[in-house]
C-alpha positions as CSV (number, residue, x, y, z in Angstrom):
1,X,73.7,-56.5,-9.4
2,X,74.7,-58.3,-12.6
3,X,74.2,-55.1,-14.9
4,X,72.6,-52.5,-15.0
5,X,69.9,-50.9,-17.8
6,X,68.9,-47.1,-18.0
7,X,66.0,-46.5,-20.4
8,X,65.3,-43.4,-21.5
9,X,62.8,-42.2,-24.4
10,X,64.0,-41.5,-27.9
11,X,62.2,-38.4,-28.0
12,X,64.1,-36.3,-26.1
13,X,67.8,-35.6,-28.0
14,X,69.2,-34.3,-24.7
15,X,69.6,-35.9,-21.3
16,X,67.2,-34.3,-18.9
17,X,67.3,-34.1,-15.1
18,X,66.7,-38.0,-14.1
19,X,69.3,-39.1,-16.6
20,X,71.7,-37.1,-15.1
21,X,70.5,-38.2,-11.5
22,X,70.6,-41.9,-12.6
23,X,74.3,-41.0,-14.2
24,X,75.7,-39.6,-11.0
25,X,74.2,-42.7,-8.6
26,X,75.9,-44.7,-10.7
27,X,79.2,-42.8,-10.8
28,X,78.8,-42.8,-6.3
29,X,77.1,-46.3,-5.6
30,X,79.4,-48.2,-7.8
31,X,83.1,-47.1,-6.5
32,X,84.7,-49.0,-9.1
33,X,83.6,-46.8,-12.0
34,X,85.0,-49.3,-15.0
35,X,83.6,-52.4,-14.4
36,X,80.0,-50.4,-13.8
37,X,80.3,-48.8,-17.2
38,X,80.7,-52.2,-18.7
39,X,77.8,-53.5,-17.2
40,X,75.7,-50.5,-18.2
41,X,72.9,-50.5,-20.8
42,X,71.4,-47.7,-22.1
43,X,68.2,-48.3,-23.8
44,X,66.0,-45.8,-25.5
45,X,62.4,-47.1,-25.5
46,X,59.9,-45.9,-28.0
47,X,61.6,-46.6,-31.2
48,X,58.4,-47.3,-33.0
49,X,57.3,-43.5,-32.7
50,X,60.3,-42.6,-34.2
51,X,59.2,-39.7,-36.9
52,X,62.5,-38.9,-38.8
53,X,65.5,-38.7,-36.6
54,X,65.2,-39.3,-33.3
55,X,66.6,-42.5,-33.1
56,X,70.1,-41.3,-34.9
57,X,69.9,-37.7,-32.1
58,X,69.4,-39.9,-29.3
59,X,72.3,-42.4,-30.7
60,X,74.5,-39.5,-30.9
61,X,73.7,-36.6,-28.7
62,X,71.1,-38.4,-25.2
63,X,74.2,-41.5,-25.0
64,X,77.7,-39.8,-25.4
65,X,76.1,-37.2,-22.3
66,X,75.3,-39.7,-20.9
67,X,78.6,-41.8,-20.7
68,X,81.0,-39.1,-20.9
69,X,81.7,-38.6,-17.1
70,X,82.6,-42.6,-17.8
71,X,86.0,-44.1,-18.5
72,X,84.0,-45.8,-21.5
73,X,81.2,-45.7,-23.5
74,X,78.2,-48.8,-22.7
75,X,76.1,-50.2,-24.6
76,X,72.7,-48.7,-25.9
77,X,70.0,-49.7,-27.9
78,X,66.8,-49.3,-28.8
79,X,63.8,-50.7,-28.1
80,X,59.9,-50.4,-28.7
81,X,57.0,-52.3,-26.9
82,X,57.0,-55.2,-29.7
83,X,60.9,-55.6,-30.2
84,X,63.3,-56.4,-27.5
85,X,65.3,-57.9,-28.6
86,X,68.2,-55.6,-29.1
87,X,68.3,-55.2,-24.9
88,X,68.0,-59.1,-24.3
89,X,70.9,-59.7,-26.7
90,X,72.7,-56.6,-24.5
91,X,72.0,-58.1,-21.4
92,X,73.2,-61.8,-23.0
93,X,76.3,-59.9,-23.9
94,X,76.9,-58.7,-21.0
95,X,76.4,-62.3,-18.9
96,X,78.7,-64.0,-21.6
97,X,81.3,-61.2,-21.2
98,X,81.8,-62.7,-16.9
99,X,83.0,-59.8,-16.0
100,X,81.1,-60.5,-12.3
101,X,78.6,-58.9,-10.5
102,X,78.4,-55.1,-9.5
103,X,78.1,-54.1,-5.7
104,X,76.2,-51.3,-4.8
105,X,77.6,-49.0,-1.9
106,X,74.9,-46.5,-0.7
107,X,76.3,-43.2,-0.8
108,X,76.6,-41.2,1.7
109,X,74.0,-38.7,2.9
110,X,75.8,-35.9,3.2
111,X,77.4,-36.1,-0.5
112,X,74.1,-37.3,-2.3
113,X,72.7,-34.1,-0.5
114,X,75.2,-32.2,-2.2
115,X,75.0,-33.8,-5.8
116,X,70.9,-33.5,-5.8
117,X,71.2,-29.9,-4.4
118,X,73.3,-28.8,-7.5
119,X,71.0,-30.5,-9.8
120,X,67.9,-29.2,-7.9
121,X,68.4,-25.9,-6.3
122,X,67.7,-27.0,-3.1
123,X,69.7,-26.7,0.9
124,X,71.9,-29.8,0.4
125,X,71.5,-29.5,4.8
126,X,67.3,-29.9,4.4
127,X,68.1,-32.6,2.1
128,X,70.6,-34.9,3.8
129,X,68.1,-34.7,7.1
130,X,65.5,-36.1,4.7
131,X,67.5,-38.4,3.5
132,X,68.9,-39.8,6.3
133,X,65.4,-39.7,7.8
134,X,64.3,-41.9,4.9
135,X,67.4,-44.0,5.6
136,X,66.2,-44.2,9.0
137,X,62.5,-45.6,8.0
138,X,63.5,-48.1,5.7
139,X,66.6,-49.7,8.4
140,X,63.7,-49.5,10.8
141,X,61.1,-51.1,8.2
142,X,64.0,-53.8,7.0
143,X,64.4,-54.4,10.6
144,X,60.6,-54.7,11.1
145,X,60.6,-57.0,7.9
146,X,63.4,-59.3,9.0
147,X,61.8,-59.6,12.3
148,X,58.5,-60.4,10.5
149,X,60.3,-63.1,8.3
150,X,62.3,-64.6,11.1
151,X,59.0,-64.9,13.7
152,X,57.4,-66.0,10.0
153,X,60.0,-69.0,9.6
154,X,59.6,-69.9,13.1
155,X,56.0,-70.2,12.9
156,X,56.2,-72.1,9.8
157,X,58.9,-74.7,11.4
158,X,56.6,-74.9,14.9
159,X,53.5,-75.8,12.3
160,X,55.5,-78.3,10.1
161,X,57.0,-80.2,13.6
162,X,53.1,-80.1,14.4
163,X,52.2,-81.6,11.0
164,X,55.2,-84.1,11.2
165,X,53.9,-85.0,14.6
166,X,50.2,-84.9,13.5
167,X,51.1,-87.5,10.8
168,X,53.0,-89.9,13.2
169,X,50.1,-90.5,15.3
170,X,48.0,-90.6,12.2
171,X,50.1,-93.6,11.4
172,X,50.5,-94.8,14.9
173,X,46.5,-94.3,15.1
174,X,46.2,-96.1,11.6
175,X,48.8,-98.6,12.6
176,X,46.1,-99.5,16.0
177,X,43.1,-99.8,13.7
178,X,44.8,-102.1,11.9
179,X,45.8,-104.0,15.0
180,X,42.5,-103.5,16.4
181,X,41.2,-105.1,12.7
182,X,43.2,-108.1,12.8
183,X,42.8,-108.7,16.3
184,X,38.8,-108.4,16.0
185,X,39.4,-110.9,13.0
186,X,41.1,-113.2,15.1
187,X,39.1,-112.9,17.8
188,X,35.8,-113.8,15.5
189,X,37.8,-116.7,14.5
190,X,38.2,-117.8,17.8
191,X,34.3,-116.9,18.5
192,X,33.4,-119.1,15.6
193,X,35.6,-121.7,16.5
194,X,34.1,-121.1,20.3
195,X,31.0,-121.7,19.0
196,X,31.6,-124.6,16.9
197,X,32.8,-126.2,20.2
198,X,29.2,-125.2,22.0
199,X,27.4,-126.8,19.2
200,X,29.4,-129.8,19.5
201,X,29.3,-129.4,23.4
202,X,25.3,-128.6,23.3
203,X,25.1,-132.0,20.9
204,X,27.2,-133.7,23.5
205,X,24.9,-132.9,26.3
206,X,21.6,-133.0,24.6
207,X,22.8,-137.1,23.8
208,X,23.8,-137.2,27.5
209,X,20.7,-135.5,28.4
210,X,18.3,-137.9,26.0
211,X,20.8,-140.6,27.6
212,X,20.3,-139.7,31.3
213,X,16.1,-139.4,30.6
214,X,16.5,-142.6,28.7
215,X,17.5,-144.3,31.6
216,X,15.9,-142.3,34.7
217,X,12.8,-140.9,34.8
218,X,12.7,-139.3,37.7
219,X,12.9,-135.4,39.5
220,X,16.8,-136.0,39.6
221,X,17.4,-136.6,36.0
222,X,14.8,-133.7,35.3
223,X,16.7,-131.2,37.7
224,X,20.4,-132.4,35.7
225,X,19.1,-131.6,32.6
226,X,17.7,-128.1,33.8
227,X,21.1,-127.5,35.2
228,X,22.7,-127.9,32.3
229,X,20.6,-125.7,30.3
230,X,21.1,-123.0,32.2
231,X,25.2,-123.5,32.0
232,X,24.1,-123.7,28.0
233,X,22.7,-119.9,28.5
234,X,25.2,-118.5,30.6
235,X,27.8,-119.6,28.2
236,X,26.1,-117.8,25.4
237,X,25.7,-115.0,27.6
238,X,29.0,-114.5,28.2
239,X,30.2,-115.3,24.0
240,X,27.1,-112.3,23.2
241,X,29.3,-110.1,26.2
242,X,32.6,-110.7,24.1
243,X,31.1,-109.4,20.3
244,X,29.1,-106.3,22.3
245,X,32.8,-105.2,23.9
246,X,34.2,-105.7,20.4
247,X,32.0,-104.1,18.3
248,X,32.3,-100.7,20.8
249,X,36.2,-100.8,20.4
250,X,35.8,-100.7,16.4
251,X,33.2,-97.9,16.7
252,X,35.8,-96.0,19.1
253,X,38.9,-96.7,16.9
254,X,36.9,-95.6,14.3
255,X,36.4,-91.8,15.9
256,X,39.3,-91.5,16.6
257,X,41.0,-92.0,13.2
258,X,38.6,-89.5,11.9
259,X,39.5,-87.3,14.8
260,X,43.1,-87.4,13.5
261,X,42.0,-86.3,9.7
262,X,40.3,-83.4,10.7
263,X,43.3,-82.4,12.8
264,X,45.7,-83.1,10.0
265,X,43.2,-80.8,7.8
266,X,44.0,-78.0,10.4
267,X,47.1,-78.2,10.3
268,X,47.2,-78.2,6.2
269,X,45.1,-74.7,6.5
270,X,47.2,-73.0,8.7
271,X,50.2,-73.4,6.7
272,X,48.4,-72.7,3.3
273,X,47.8,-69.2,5.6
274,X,51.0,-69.1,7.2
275,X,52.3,-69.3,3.2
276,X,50.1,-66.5,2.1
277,X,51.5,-64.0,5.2
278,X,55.1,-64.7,4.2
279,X,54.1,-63.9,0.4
280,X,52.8,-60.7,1.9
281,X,55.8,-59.8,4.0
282,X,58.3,-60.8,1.0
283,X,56.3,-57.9,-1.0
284,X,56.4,-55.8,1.4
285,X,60.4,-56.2,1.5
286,X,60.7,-56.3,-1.6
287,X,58.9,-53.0,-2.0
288,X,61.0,-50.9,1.1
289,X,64.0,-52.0,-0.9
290,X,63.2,-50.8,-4.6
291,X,61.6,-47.6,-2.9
292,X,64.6,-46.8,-0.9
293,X,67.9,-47.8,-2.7
């Protein structure tokens, strides 16, 4: 705790029943009863409904009580819903002073039982087994918390490794489409360079054909050019096989890139949820703690 501020209302002179329950947790959470005092602001709110007065009582009757079981006297001020600035400069007073931060010690049960049966009238026994039943809860709910945050974290590292590892193969899978890209390129390259050679090959034959009819007329010469028509169609055959195959391994590379971004979209929801549960459970701690001490 760096310091601490008690606010209290101008309006009433004396110190009532929480002031002097706020005074005395001071003077048993905070063994070290100097260095607490010097940390301690006292701030009365509501100066602006100040009707002749109360600001000057409350100055000099609510903060004397309220410091007198104190080595010291604090610092108070004043302060209304449209001025503040008398508590920050306090506070910056008190962070410029260094005098270092304030530990609070829980009291214990049985003497806090004691102190708020004075001040209330009531069996200081019936209160210390509430109060260590409430002490009870909240260890249990802390517990139950920490637990929550822990199993929270893990969850949270678990689904970043997953995204880590999503994106790895998203690059490996990117990486193969490129691969797959350039090696279709090359391979179109080589089919047009393929077929530049079967042009030149068809022109070839079709001399040697208009060659070989030139010179024999016959069922021989008309049977070797027939042949090699057909090796002419079974060549482009097998170059129309080659673009089919490759055209299928684009379209498949292609679903499973997409595959990968809606994975990778998964994973980027569950952590936006994951997120929103450990916002909860920090409340939630945050809550048990200001409720219970």
């Amino acid at each position: 705790v760096d310091a601490l501020v008690v606010c209290s209302s101008i309006t009433n002179p004396r110190m009532r029943l929480g002031a002097q329950l706020v005074q005395q947790m001071i003077l048993m959470g905070f063994p070290s009863k100097q260095p607490a005092v010097q940390c301690t602001v006292l701030c009365g709110t509501k100066h602006d409904r100040d009707q002749g007065g109360e600001v000057d009582r409350f100055l000099q009757s609510a903060a004397p009580s309220f410091f007198e079981p104190f080595p010291e006297r604090g610092v108070t001020v004043t302060t209304s819903k449209a001025d503040c600035a008398a508590l920050v400069a306090a506070l910056n007073a008190v962070a410029a002073a260094g005098r270092g931060r304030l530990h609070y010690v829980p009291p214990l049960a049985s003497d806090l039982a004691q102190m708020l049966g004075e001040k209330l009238g009531l069996k200081p026994a019936e209160l210390q087994r509430e109060l260590e039943e409430c002490r009870n809860r909240f260890t249990e709910n802390s517990s139950r918390l920490e637990r929550l945050r822990l199993q929270q974290q893990q969850q949270e590292e678990f689904h970043a490794q997953e995204l880590r590892q999503q994106e790895e193969r998203c690059k490996q899978m990117f990486i193969l489409q490129e691969q797959a890209i350039r090696l279709q390129e090359q391979q179109r390259q080589e089919e047009r360079a393929h077929t530049w050679q079967q042009i030149q090959h068809r022109e070839a034959l079709r001399s040697e054909a208009a060659a070989a009819n030139a010179a024999v007329e016959d069922a021989a010469g008309a049977a070797h050019q027939q042949r090699m028509l057909e090796i002419m169609g079974m060549q482009h055959a097998v170059a129309e096989g080659r673009r089919q195959t490759e055209r299928e391994r684009l379209v498949l590379a292609r679903q499973r890139s997409e595959e990968m971004r809606q994975r990778h979209q998964l994973a980027q929801n569950r952590e936006e949820q994951s997120g929103v549960i450990d916002r909860v459970g920090s409340a939630l701690y945050n809550a048990g703690r200001n409720l219970f001490g």
